[in-house]
N, C-alpha and C positions, 0 to 999 in steps of 0.2 A: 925368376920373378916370384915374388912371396904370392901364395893363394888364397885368393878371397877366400872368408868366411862369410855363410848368413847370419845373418842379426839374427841376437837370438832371442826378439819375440815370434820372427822367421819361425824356428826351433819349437819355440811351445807352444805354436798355435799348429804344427803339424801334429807332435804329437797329443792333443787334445784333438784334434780330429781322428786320430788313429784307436786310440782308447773309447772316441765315442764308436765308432764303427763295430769295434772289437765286443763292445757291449750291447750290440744289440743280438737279440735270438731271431734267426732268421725264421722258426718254425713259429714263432708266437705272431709273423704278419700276418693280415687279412690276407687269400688267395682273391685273387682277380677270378670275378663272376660275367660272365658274358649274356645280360638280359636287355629286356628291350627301354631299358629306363638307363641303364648305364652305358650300353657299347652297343644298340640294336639290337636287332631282329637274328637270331641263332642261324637262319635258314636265308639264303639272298632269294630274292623277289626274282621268280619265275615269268620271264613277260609272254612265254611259248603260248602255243595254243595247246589247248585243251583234246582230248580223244576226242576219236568224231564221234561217238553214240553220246556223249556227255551234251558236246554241244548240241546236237541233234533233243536229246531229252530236256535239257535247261531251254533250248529255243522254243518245243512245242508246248513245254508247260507255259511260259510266257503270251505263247500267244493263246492256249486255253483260258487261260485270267484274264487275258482282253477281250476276249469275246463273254465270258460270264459279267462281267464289269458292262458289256455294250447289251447282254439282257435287261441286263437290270437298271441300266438307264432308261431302255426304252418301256422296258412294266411300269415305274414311278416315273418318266414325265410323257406319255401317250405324245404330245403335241409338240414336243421338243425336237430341236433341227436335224438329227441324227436319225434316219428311220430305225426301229429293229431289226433284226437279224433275218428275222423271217421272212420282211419284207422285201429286204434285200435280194433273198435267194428266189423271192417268187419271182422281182424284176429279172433275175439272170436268166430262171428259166423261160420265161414268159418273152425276152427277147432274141437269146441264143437259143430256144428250140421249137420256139410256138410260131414266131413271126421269123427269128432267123436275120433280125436286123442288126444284132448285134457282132457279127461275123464282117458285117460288110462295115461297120465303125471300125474295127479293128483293123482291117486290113488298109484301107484307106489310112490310117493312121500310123500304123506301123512302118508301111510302106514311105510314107514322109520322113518319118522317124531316122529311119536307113538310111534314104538318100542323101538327106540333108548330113546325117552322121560319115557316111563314108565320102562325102569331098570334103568334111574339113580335116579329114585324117589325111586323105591324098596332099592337101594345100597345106596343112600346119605342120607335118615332119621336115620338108625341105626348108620352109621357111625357118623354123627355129635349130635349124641345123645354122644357116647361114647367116641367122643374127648371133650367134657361139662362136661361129669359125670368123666371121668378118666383122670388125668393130663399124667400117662405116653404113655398113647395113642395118648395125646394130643399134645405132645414133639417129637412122632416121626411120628406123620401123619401132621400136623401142616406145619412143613418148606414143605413139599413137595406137599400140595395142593397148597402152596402160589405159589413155583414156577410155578409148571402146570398152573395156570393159569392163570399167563403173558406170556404163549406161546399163539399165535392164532393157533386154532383147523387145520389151511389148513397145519400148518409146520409138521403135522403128516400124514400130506398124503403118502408122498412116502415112510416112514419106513409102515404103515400100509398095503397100496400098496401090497411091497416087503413082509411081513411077510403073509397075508392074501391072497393075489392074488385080484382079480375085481370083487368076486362077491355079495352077499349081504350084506355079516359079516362086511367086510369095513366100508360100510356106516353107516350100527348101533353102530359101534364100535368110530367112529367121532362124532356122533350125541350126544352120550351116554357121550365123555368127556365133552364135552361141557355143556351138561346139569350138571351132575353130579357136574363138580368144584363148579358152582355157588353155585347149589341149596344146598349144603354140605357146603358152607361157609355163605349162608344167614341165612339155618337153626341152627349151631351152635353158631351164633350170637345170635340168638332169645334164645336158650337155655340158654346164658352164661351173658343174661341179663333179668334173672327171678330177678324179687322186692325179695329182699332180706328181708324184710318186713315177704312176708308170707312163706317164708322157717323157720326164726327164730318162728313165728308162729306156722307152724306147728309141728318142733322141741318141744314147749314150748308143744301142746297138747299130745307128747308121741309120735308122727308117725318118723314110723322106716323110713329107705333108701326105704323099695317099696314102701310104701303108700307117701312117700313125689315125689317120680318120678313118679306113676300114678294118683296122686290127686292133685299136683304143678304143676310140671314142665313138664308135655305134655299138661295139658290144656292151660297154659300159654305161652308155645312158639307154641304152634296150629296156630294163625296167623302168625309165621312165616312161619309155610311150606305152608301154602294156597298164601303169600308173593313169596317163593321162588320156588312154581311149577309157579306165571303167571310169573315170569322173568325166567323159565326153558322152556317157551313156547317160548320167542323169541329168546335164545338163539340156540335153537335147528331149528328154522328158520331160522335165520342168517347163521349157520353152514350147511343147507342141499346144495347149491351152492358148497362149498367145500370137500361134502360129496360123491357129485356125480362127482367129479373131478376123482375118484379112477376108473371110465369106467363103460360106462352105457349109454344104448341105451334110456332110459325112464326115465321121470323124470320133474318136472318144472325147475329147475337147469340147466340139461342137456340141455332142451329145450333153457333156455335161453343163456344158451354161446353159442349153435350152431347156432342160430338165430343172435346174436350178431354178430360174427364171419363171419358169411354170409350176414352184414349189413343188416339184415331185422330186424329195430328196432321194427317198429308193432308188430310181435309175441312176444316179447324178452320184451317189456313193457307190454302186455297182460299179462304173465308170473310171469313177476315183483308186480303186483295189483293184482293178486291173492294170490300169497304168503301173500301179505300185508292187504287183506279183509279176510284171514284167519285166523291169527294170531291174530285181532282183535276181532274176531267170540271167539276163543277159551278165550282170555284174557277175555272177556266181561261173558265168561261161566264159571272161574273160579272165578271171580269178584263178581258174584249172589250167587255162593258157598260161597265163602267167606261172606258175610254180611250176610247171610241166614243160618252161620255156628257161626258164631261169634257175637252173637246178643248181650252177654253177655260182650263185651268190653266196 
């Protein structure tokens, strides 16, 4: 069989492209420049933490400027809703060492704090274990945690109020939802977003439903409840102000509305910075759990 030939503008359009090539100087291009206007950033974004004296010195200088910022509010407006600083510290001494009443706020409230906090941790792990592992549990506990919790915890004051009466039950029983919705929606999350990876995995090595849920899927969602007890810690702070709305002589809560109430900001911001150097305290003690628990992430 006779063999094609290409046509030969085929022919002169190769070699016009070969001649063109042939003349170009490969030293006469621009080199490729790698800046932040062309290709980004030379260096990839670091999302690590910082050394601890760094954090430690950037975190005290921040809070030095708030406090010169909270002087200086209170020398230019005297009458303004924020007491000073100084007044502040006379309220703390004056009632944690002169009178000593502020120990018995604390404790009273802390004490709620706890209790309410440690049964929704007992009640929210198996529950959001069991709306992960079972779809029809899933189907009817599901709509009704979602609802609960776009209510805020205070709009159950007065049915709890009325059902319970003002004495202690109340406030663990406010405490306890508030914690409970979260920490039962963060920890299902974390369950229901195991790597699918090592479930077919473990599948493939023979392990039955108990070995894949004690050997998978609680080591793996484990940061989630270490996740969802430090945001069970603020929320259960957040929530003891409306806790102790239900009547209650004692309390930081308490303290603070009736100090409010009685415009003595001093005591009512004393109050307020405790609640909030506590909740820190605790976040920072679950926070060491947590990395000291989870080394293996």
């Amino acid at each position: 069989m006779k063999k094609l030939q290409k046509p030969r503008f085929l022919i002169e359009r190769e070699e016009a492209h070969k001649a063109e090539v042939a003349s170009v100087d490969i030293n006469k291009l621009p080199k490729p420049t790698n800046t932040a206007e062309t290709s980004g950033p030379k260096k990839m974004k670091d999302f690590g933490n910082w050394q601890p004296w760094k954090t430690l010195a950037v975190g005290l200088a921040g809070l030095v400027v708030i406090i010169i910022l909270w002087f200086i509010y209170g020398a230019t407006t005297p009458d303004g809703f924020l007491s000073n600083p100084q007044e502040v510290w006379k309220a703390f001494v004056r009632a944690a060492f002169e009178t000593g009443v502020l120990w018995k706020h604390m404790g009273y409230s802390f004490s709620r704090v706890l209790i309410g906090y440690a049964i929704a941790i007992v009640a929210s792990i198996p529950l959001a274990f069991l709306m992960a592992w079972y779809r029809p549990v899933r189907a009817v506990v599901d709509p009704v945690i979602q609802f609960l919790r776009c209510i805020p915890p205070i709009a159950y004051v007065p049915l709890i109020v009325f059902g319970m009466g003002v004495g202690e039950g109340p406030k663990y029983v406010i405490i306890f939802i508030a914690c409970f919705l979260t920490m039962t929606v963060t920890i299902y999350q974390g369950v229901k977003n195991v790597d699918l990876t090592l479930v077919k995995a473990a599948y493939t090595f023979g392990a039955k439903d108990k070995n894949l849920f004690l050997d998978v899927i609680v080591p793996s969602s484990f940061p989630f409840i270490l996740t969802a007890m430090r945001l069970g810690v603020g929320a259960a702070l957040t929530t003891l102000v409306a806790a102790e709305l239900t009547g209650t002589t004692y309390g930081l809560g308490a303290m603070i509305q009736s100090q409010a109430s009685n415009l003595n900001f001093g005591v009512a911001i004393m109050g307020i910075i405790i609640l909030g150097v506590f909740g820190i305290i605790l976040d920072k003690i679950l926070l060491f759990a947590e990395k000291k628990l989870t080394k293996w992430k």
